[in-house]
MARBA-349509 format. One record per residue (C-alpha): residue in three letters; x, y, z. Coordinates in steps of 0.5 Angstrom, whole numbers, plus 500, padded with zeros to 3 digits. Layout:
<sites>
+-----+-----+-----+-----+
: res :  c1 :  c2 :  c3 :
+-----+-----+-----+-----+
: Ala :   X :   Y :   Z :
...
+-----+-----+-----+-----+
</sites>
This chain:
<sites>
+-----+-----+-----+-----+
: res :  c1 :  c2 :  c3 :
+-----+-----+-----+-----+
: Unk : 215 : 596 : 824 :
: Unk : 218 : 603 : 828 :
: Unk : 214 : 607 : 821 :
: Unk : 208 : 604 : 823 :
: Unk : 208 : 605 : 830 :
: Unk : 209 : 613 : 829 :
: Unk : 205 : 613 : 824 :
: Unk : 200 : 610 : 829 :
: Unk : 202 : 615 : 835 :
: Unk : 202 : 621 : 831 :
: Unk : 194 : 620 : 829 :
: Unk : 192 : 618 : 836 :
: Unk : 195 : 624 : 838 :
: Unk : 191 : 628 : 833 :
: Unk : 185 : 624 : 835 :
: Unk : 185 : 624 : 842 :
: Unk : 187 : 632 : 842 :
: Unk : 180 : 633 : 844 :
: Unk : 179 : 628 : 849 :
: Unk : 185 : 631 : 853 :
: Unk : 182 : 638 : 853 :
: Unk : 175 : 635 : 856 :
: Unk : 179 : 631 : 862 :
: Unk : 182 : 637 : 864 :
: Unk : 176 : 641 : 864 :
: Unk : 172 : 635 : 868 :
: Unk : 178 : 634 : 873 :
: Unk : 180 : 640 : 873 :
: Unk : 187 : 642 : 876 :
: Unk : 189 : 639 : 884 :
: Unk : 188 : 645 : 887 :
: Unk : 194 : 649 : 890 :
: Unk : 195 : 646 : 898 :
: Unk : 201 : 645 : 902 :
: Unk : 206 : 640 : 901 :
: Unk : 211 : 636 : 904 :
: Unk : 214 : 631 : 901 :
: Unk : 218 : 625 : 905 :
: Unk : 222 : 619 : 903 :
: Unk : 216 : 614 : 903 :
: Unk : 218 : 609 : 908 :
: Unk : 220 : 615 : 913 :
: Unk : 213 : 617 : 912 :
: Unk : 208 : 611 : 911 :
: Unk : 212 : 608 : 916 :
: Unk : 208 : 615 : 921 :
: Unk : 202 : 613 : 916 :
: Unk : 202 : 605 : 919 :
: Unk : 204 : 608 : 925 :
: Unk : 198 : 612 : 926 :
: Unk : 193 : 607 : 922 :
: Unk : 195 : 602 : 927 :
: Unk : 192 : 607 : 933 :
: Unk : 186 : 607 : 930 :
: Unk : 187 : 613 : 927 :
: Unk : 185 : 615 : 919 :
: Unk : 191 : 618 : 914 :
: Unk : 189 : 622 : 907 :
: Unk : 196 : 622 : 902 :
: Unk : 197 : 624 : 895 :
: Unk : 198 : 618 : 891 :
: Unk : 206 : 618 : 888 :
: Unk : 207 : 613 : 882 :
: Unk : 203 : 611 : 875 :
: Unk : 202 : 603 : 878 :
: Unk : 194 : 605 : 880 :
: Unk : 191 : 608 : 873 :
: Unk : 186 : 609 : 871 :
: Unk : 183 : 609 : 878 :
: Unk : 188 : 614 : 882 :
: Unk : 192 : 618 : 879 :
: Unk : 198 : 621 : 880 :
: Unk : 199 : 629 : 882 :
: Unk : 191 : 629 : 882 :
: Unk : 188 : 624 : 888 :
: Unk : 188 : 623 : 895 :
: Unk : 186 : 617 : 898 :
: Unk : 184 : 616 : 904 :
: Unk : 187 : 610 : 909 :
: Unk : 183 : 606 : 915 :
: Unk : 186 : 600 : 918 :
: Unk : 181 : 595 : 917 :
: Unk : 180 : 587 : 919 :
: Unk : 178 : 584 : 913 :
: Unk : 180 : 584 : 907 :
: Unk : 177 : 582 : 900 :
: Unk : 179 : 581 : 893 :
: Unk : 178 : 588 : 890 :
: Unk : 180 : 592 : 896 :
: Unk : 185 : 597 : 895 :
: Unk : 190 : 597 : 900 :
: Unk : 197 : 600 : 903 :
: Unk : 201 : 594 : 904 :
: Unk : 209 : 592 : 907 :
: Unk : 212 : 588 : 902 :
: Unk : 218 : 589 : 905 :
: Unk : 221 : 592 : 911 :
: Unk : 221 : 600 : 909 :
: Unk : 218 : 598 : 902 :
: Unk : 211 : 600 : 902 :
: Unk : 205 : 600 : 896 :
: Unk : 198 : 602 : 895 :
: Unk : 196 : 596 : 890 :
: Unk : 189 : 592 : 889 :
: Unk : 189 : 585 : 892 :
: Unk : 187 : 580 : 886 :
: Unk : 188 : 575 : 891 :
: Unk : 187 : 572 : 897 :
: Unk : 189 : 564 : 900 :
: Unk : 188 : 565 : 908 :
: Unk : 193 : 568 : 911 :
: Unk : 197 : 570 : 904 :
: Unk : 195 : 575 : 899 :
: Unk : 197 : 577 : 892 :
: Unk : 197 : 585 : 890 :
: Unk : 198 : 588 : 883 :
: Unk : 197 : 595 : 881 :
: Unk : 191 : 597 : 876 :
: Unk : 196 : 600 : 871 :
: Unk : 201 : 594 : 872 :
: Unk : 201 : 589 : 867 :
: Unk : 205 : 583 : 870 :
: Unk : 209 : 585 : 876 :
: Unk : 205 : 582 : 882 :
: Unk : 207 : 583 : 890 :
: Unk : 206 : 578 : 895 :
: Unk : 204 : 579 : 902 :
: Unk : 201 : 577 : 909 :
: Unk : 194 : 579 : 913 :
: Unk : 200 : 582 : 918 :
: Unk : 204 : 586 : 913 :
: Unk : 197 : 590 : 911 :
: Unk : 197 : 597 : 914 :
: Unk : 191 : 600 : 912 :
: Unk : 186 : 600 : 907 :
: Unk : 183 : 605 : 902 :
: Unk : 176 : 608 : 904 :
: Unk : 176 : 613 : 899 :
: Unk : 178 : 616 : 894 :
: Unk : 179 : 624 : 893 :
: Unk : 179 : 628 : 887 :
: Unk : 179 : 634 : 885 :
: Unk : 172 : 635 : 884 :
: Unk : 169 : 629 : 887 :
: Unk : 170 : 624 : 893 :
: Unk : 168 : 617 : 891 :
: Unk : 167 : 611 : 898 :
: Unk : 170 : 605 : 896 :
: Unk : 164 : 601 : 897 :
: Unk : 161 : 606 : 891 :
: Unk : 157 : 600 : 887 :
: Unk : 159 : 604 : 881 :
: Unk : 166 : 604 : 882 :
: Unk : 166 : 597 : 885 :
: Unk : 164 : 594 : 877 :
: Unk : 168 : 598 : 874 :
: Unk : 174 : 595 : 879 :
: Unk : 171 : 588 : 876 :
: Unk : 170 : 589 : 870 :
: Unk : 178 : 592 : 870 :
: Unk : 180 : 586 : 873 :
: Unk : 177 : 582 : 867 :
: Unk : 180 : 586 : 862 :
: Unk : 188 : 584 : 864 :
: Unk : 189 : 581 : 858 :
: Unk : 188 : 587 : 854 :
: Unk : 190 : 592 : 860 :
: Unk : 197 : 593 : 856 :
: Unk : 193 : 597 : 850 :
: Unk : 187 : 599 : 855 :
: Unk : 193 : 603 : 858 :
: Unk : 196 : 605 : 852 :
: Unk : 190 : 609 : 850 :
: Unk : 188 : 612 : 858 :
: Unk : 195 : 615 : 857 :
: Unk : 195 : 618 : 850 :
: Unk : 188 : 621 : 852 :
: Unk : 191 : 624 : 859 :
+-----+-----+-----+-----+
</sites>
C-alpha cells in the first residue's frame, strides 16, 4: 500500500509541477516589509485590546488552519470588532485565556459558537459571543485585496463548507499544487 502511495505522490508531483509554477506567477512573492514577530497571546492580546476601542488591526496570518482561503507567509487580514456574528464569518476568538485562533464559525446556537479552520478536518473549538475579539473584514494578498462581504467569496466559503467530507483530499491537492 506505501507503494502505491509514492507511486501516486511521485505522479502528482510531476503533474502538478506546472500548476505550482503559475500559482507563483499569479501571487507573486509577499512583498518584503518589516516584520515583528511576538509570542501570539502577547500580541493578539494588544489586537484585542486595540479592537476593543474600536480600532481596526492588519496582521500576518501564522498557521496552515485556514487554507485555501489565507495562506500562510502570503496573507494579511484585516480585523474590526463587530456586533453580530454569522455563520460563515471569519473571526478571531479566545478560546482560552492566552490561547487565541482565526478560525470560521460553522456554527451558531445563541450565545455558543462552534469554530473550525478551512484547512482542518475534524478539530472544532468552542466558544461564546464574549470571547469574540474581532472579525475578518478583509483579506489581503499580494496583488489583491478581497472585502469579506465579496459575494464571489462568500460562495466559494459555502460551497468549502459543503465540501467537509471530502476536504481531506481537497487539501491534499491544494498543497501538492502549492
Amino acid at each position: 500500500m506505501s507503494i502505491i502511495k509514492a507511486i501516486i505522490r511521485f505522479l502528482l508531483e510531476v503533474l502538478l509541477t506546472p500548476f505550482r509554477y503559475f500559482n507563483k506567477q499569479r501571487n507573486g512573492v509577499a512583498p518584503s516589509e518589516v516584520k515583528h514577530e511576538l509570542p501570539n497571546d502577547v500580541f493578539l492580546g494588544l489586537v484585542s485590546e486595540k479592537l476593543a476601542e474600536g480600532h481596526t488591526a492588519v496582521i500576518w496570518v501564522k498557521g496552515y488552519s485556514m487554507r485555501p482561503f489565507i495562506e500562510y507567509g502570503r496573507d494579511k487580514v484585516k480585523l474590526s470588532a463587530a456586533d453580530t456574528y454569522h455563520v460563515g464569518d471569519a473571526v478571531l476568538a479566545e478560546i482560552a485565556k492566552g490561547h487565541y485562533v482565526l478560525h470560521r464559525i460553522i456554527e451558531k446556537e445563541g450565545n455558543k459558537i462552534t469554530l473550525q479552520g478551512d484547512g482542518n478536518v475534524t478539530g472544532m473549538e468552542y466558544c461564546t459571543t464574549a470571547d469574540i475579539r474581532g472579525m475578518v473584514t478583509e483579506y489581503i494578498r499580494p496583488n489583491r485585496t478581497l472585502s469579506a462581504d465579496d459575494a464571489c467569496l462568500k460562495r466559494k466559503i459555502r460551497i468549502w463548507r459543503i465540501l467537509r467530507p471530502i476536504r481531506r483530499y481537497l487539501l491534499f491537492l491544494y498543497k501538492a499544487v502549492i
